[in-house]
N, C-alpha and C positions, 0 to 999 in steps of 0.2 A: 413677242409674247405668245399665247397657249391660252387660244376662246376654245371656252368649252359648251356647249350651247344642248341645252333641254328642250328636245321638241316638241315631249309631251311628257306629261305625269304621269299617266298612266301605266298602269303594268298588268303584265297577266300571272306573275309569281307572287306569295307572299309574305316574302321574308321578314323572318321573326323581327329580326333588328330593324328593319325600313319600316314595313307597312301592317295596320294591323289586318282581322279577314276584311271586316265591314269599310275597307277605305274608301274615303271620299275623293274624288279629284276637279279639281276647278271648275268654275262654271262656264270658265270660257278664256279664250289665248288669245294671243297675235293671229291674224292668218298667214298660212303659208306662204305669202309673198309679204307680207312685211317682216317675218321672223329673215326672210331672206336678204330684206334690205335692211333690216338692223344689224346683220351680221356685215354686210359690205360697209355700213355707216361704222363699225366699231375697229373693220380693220381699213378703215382711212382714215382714222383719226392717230390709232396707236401702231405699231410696228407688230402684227400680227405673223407669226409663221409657221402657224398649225391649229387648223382646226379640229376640236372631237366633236361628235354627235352625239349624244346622250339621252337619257328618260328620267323619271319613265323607262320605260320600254319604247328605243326609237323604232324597232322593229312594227310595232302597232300602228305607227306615222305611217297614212297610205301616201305621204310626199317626201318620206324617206329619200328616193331616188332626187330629188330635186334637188333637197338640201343638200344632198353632197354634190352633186352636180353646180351650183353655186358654189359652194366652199372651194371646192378645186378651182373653178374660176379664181377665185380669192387668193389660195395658197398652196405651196408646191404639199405640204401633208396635209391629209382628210384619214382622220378615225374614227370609229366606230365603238363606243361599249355597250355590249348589249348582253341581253343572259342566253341568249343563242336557242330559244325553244323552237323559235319560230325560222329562224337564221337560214338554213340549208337551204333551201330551195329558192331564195331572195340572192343568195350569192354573185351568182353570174350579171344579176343584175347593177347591185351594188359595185360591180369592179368596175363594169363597163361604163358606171356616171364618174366613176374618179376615183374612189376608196382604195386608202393604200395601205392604212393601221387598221389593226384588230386586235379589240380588247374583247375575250368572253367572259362572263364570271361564274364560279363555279366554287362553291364552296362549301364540300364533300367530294369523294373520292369515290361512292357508293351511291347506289337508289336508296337506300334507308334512310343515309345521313343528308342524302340533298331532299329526302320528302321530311324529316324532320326540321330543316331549315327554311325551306319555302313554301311548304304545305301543298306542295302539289307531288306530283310522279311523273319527271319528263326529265330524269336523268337519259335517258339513253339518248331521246333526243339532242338533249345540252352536246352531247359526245359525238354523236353525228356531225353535230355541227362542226366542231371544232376539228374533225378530220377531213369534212369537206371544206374547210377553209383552206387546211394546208395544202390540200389537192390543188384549189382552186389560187396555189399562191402566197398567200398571206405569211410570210415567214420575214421578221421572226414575228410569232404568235403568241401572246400573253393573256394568261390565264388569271384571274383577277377573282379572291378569297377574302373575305372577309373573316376574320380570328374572331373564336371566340372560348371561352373553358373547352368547350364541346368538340373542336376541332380537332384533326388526329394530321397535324402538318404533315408527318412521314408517309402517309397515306397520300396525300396530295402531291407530296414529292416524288412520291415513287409513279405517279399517273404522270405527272409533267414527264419526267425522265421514259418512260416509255412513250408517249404519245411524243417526244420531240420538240415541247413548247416550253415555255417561259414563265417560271408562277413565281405570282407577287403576291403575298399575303399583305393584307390593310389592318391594323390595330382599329379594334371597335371602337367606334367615337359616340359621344355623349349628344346623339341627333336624334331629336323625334321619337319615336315608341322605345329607342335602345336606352331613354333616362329609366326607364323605372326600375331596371335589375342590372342598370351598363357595369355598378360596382362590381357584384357578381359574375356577371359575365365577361369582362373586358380580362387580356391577359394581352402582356405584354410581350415585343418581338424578342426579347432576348432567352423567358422563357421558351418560346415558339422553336426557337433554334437549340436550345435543351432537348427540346420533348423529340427533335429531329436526329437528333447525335444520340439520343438515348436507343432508339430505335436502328442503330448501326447505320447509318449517313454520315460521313466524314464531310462536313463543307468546311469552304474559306473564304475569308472577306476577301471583297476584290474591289476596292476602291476605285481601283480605274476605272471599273464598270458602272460604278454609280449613276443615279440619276437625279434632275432636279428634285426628285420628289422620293428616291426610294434605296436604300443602302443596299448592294448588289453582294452574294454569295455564290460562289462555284460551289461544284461537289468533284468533288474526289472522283477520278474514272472518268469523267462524266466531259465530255465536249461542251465550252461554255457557248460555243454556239448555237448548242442546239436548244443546249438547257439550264439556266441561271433561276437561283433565289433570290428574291427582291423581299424587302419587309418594310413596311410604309406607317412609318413611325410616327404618326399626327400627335400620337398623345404624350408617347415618353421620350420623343426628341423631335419635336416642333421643327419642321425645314424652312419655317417664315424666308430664311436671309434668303435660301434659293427657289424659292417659291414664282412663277411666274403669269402664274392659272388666272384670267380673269374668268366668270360666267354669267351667261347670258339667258334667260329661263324662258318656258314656251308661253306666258305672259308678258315677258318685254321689260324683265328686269335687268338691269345687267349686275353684281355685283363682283366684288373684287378679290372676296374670302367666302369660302365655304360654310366660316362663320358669321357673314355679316348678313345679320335676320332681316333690314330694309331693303338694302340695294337701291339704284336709282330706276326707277319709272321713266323709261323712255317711250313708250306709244306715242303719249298725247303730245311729244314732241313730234315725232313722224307722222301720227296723222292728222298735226295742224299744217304740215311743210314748216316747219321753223328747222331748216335742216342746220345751218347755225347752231340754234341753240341745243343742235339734239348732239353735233360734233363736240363744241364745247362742253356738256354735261358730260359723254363720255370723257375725254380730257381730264376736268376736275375728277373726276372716281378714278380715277388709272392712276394721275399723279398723289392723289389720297392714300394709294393704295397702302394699307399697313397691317402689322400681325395684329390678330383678336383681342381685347380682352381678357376672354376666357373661350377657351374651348367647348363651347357648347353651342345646342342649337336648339331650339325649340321646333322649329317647322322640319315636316319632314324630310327625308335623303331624297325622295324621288322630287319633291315639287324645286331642288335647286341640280342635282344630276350629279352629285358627288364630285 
């Protein structure tokens, strides 16, 4: 399985679809050494074989280094997704605890289009990062877009293909501040792949390349080594059957879907020692595990970590 673990809510970007300006964030977590030992407690329960790290902004976690350093203890992959502002200069450090996956995200191709999308101005930085990543290794590199009207995929495409890395577009989902205009705003992968071929991109689907979670495209010319289209189709083709993902939040929730707003409350298992019953509770929500309802969320993207 594929724990995805929130270490904190927090974030210093504020993307129109996740967060609004004035966000609130929890009043209070796990601490850094039981979010540690929740994560050891969940992959000795269930057959865990990669960890990500997540936010929030895991980069804001000043035990960033630990938790992965833990995870790798845990399991032969340790990832990382982060928006990379802050990223470069943490690099060397993050290799050296264990970090072997990098996800950044990035979604625009421009300083306009990424200050209209997160309200801040720290494209150049985002881009820094992501070149000292490859410096420092991190290949392959996957660049991580959230879609929406407003996006100019061919623009993103053509920055993955010169920068050498791997961009996956995400279809907007019906989570947290994205309910009140998601009709309006959400657009689908297959126009997404339109609006890319309209713009002179020849791609092709390349099923083999697929992933549990993301329908893989080549481009024409282009080395799929270096550089593949991925489109993460949560809304207009649900991947339930291949879905693997449990997550774990920096309050000590574990849950199973991205959609399920309760999750189980494991602290007060761990810091009663009823380790029993905190193995077993994990157990029951793993063998639970099943597709949503409905596709939505009420709570926001950063407090479960996408």
């Amino acid at each position: 399985m594929y724990l995805r673990v929130s270490i904190t809510d927090r974030c210093n970007l504020r993307c129109t679809y996740c967060l609004p300006e004035d966000a609130r964030f929890a009043p209070s977590r796990a601490t850094p050494d039981e979010l540690d030992r929740l994560m050891a407690a969940v992959c000795a329960a269930v057959p865990v074989t990669k960890i990500r790290l997540t936010g929030g902004e895991p980069t804001l976690c000043p035990t960033l280094p630990q938790h992965i350093r833990t995870a790798a203890w845990l399991v032969p992959t340790v990832g990382l997704t982060t928006n990379g502002v802050v990223l470069e200069r943490l690099l060397p450090e993050l290799r050296e605890a264990g970090l072997n996956r990098l996800n950044i995200s990035l979604d625009a191709a421009d300083a306009e289009g990424f200050r209209r999308s997160t309200r801040h101005d720290r494209f150049a930085a985002v881009l820094a990062s992501m070149r000292a990543a490859k410096h420092q290794g991190f290949v392959p590199l996957k660049i991580n877009a959230v879609a929406t009207v407003d996006t100019d995929p061919a623009s993103l495409a053509r920055l993955a293909i010169a920068e050498g890395v791997h961009l996956r577009f995400i279809e907007l989902m019906d989570i947290g501040v994205a309910h009140a205009d998601w009709r309006s705003r959400h657009i689908p992968a297959i126009a997404l792949r339109e609006r890319i071929e309209q713009e002179g991109l020849a791609i092709t689907e390349s099923p083999d390349r697929d992933e549990p979670t993301s329908r893989v495209w080549t481009v024409d010319g282009v080395d799929p080594a270096a550089t593949t289209l991925g489109f993460i189709t949560t809304v207009t083709s649900p991947f339930c059957a291949t879905c693997d993902r449990i997550r774990l939040t920096s309050q000590g929730r574990l849950h199973t879907c991205l959609f399920d707003e309760q999750g189980v409350d494991l602290l007060p298992l761990l810091r009663g020692e009823d380790l029993t019953g905190l193995d077993a509770a994990i157990r029951r929500a793993v063998a639970a595990k099943a597709p949503p309802p409905r596709f939505e969320r009420s709570g926001v993207m950063a407090s479960i970590g996408g």
